[in-house]
C-alpha positions as CSV (number, residue, x, y, z in Angstrom):
1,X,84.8,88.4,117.0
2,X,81.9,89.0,114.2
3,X,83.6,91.6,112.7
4,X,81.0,92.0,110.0
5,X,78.3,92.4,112.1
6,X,79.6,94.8,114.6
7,X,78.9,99.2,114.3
8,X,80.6,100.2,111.6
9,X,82.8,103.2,114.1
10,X,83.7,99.8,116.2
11,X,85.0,98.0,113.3
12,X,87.1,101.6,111.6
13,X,87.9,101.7,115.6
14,X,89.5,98.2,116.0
15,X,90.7,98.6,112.5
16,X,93.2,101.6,113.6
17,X,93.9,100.3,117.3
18,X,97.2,97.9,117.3
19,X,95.3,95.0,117.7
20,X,96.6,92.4,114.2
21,X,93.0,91.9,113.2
22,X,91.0,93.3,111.4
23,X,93.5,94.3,108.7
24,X,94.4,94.8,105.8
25,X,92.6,91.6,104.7
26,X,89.6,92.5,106.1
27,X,89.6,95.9,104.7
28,X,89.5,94.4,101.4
29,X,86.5,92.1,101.8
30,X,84.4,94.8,103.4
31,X,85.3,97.2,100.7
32,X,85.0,94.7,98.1
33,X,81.3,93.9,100.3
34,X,80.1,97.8,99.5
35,X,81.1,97.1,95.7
36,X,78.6,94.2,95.4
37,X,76.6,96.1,97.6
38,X,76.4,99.1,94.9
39,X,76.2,97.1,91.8
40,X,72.8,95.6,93.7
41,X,71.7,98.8,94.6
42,X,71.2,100.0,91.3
43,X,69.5,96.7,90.1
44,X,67.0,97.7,92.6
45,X,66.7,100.9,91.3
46,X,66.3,99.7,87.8
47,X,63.6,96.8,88.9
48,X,60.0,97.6,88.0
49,X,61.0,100.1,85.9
50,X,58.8,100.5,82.9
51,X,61.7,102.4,81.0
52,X,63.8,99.2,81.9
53,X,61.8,96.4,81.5
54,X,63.6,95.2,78.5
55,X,66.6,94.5,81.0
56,X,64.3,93.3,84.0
57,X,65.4,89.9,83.6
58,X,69.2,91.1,83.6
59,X,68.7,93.0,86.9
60,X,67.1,90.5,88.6
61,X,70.2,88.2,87.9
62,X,72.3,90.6,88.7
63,X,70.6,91.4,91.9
64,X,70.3,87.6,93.1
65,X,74.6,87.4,92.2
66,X,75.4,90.6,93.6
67,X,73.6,89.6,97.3
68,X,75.7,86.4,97.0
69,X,78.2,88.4,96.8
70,X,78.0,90.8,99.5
71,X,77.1,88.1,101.9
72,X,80.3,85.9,100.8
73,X,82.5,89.1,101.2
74,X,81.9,90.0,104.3
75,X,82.2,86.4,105.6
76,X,85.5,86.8,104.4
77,X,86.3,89.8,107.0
78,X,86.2,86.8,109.5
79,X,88.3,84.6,107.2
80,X,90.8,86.7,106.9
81,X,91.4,87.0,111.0
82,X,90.8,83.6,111.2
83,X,94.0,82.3,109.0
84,X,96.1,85.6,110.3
85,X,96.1,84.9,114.1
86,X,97.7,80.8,113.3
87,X,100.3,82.7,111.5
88,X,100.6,85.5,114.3
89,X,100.9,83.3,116.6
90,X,103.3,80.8,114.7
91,X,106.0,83.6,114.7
92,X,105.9,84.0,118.9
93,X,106.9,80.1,118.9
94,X,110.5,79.0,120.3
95,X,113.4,79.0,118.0
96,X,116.4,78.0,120.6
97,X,117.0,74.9,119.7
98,X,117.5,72.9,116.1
99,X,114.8,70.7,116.9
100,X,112.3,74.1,117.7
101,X,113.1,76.0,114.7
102,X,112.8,72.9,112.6
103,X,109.1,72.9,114.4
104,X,108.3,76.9,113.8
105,X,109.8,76.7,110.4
106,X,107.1,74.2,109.8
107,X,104.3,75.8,111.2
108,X,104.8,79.3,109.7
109,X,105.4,78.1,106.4
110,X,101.7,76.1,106.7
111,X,100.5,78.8,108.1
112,X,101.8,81.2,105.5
113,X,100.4,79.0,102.7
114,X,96.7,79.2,105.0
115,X,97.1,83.0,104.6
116,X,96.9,83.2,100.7
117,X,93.7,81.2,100.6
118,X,91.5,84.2,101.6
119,X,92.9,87.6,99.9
120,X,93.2,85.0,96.9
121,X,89.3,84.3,97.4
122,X,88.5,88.1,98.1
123,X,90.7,89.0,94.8
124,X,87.7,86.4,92.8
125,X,85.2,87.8,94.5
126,X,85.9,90.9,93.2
127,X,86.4,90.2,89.8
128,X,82.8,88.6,89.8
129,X,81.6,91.7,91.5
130,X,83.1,93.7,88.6
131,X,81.9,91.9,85.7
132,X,78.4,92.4,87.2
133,X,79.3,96.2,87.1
134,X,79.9,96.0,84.4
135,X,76.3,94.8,83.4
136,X,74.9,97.7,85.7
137,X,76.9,100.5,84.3
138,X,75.4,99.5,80.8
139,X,71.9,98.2,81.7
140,X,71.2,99.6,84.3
141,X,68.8,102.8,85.6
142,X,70.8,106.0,84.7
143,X,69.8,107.4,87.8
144,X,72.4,105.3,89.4
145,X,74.9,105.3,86.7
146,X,77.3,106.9,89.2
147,X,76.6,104.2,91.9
148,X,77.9,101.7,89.3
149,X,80.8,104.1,89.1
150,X,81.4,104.2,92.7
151,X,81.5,100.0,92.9
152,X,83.7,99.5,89.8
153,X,86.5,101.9,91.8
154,X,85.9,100.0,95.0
155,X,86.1,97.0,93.7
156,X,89.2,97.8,92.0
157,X,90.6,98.5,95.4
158,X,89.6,96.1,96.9
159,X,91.3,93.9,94.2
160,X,94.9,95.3,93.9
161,X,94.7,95.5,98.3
162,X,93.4,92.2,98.4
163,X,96.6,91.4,96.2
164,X,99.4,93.0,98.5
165,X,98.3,90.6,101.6
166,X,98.6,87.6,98.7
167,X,102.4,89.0,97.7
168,X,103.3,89.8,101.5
169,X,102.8,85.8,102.3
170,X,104.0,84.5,99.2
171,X,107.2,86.5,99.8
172,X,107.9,84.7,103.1
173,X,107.5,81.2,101.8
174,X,109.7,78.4,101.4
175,X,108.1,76.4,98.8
176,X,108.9,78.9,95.8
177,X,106.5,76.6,93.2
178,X,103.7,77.0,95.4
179,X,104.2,80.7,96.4
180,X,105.2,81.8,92.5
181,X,101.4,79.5,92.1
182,X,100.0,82.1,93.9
183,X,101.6,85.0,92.4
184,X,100.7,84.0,89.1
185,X,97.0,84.0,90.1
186,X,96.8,87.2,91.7
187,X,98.6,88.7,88.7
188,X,96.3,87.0,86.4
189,X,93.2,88.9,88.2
190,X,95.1,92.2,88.3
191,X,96.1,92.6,84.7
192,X,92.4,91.3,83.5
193,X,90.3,93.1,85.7
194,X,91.7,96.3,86.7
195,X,91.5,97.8,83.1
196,X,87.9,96.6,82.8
197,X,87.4,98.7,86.2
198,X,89.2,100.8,84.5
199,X,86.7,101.0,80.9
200,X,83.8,101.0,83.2
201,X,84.8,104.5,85.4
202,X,85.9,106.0,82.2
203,X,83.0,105.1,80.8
204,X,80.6,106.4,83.6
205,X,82.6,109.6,84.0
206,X,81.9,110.1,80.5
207,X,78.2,109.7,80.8
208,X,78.1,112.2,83.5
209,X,80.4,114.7,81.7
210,X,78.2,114.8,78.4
211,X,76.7,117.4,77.7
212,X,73.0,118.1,76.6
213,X,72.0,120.0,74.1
């Protein structure tokens, strides 16, 4: 199922029905999707500004990245069904004899190791979308200074969910090296770029709290 591309009450629908996918996964990418989708909004906003135009050619980067963005996160709400049902599926296969759980032990664990690949991915997506949020926070039209607000806090969720589906595999695998690998790369992304979410909504809700005069 396009899961992107479906009403937004079918996907929230599907999302809370018991069906395995979408989940958690596919939370993450569409939310980390609405944080790009913020950061371009406000290039937009800034674009053709006369105020701006010392930044134009800043915005219009920013605008081009950010769109990559959004369109690579939301094809990741199907990549992140698509290596969850193998997995799924993997643990409804026979175990009653050596020679079967040998077999299942096998396919989970590839499976398992298939399952890191895209909250991994949605966890780098978002750490690009913040460092462009960065850019619009600072740059861009303070009109929208709030909207660049609202993405670095999205994107920070996105990020540390994103993370939990990485840990939740990881925990299950066999091959330690590999799955401490992992680990070490999603904790990398989470202790860099979760202050800098941090700087930027302290530094937007500070903006917003000044006062004039």
């Amino acid at each position: 199922m396009g899961y992107s591309t479906i009403p937004v009450n079918e996907f929230v629908d599907k999302l809370g029905s018991k069906s395995p996918t979408p989940g958690g996964g596919g939370a993450s990418a569409l939310v980390g999707a609405l944080s790009a989708a913020l950061a371009n909004m406000v290039a937009h906003l800034t674009i053709g500004k006369t105020k701006y135009a010392s930044v134009e050619v800043d915005m219009l980067d920013l605008k081009s990245a950010a769109s990559n963005l959004q369109a690579e996160l939301l094809t990741l709400i199907e990549g992140d069904a698509e290596v969850f049902e193998p997995l799924s599926r993997a643990y409804a296969l026979p175990k009653d004899t050596p020679e079967e759980k040998e077999a299942r032990a096998k396919v989970i664990e590839e499976a398992l190791r298939k399952a890191c690949q895209v909250p991994l991915l949605i966890m780098e997506k978002c750490c690009s979308c913040l460092k462009l949020i960065g850019i619009a926070a600072q740059k861009g039209s303070s009109m929208a200074v709030s909207d660049a607000g609202d993405a670095a806090l999205f994107a920070k969720a996105a990020l540390q969910a994103a993370s939990l589906n990485v840990y939740i595999n990881t925990k299950l695998m066999k091959d330690r090296a590999l799955a401490d690998s992992y680990n070490r790369r999603a904790d990398g992304m989470l202790e860099e770029y979760c202050p800098l979410a941090d700087e930027i909504y302290e530094d937007v809700r500070g903006q917003l709290r000044e006062q004039k005069g």
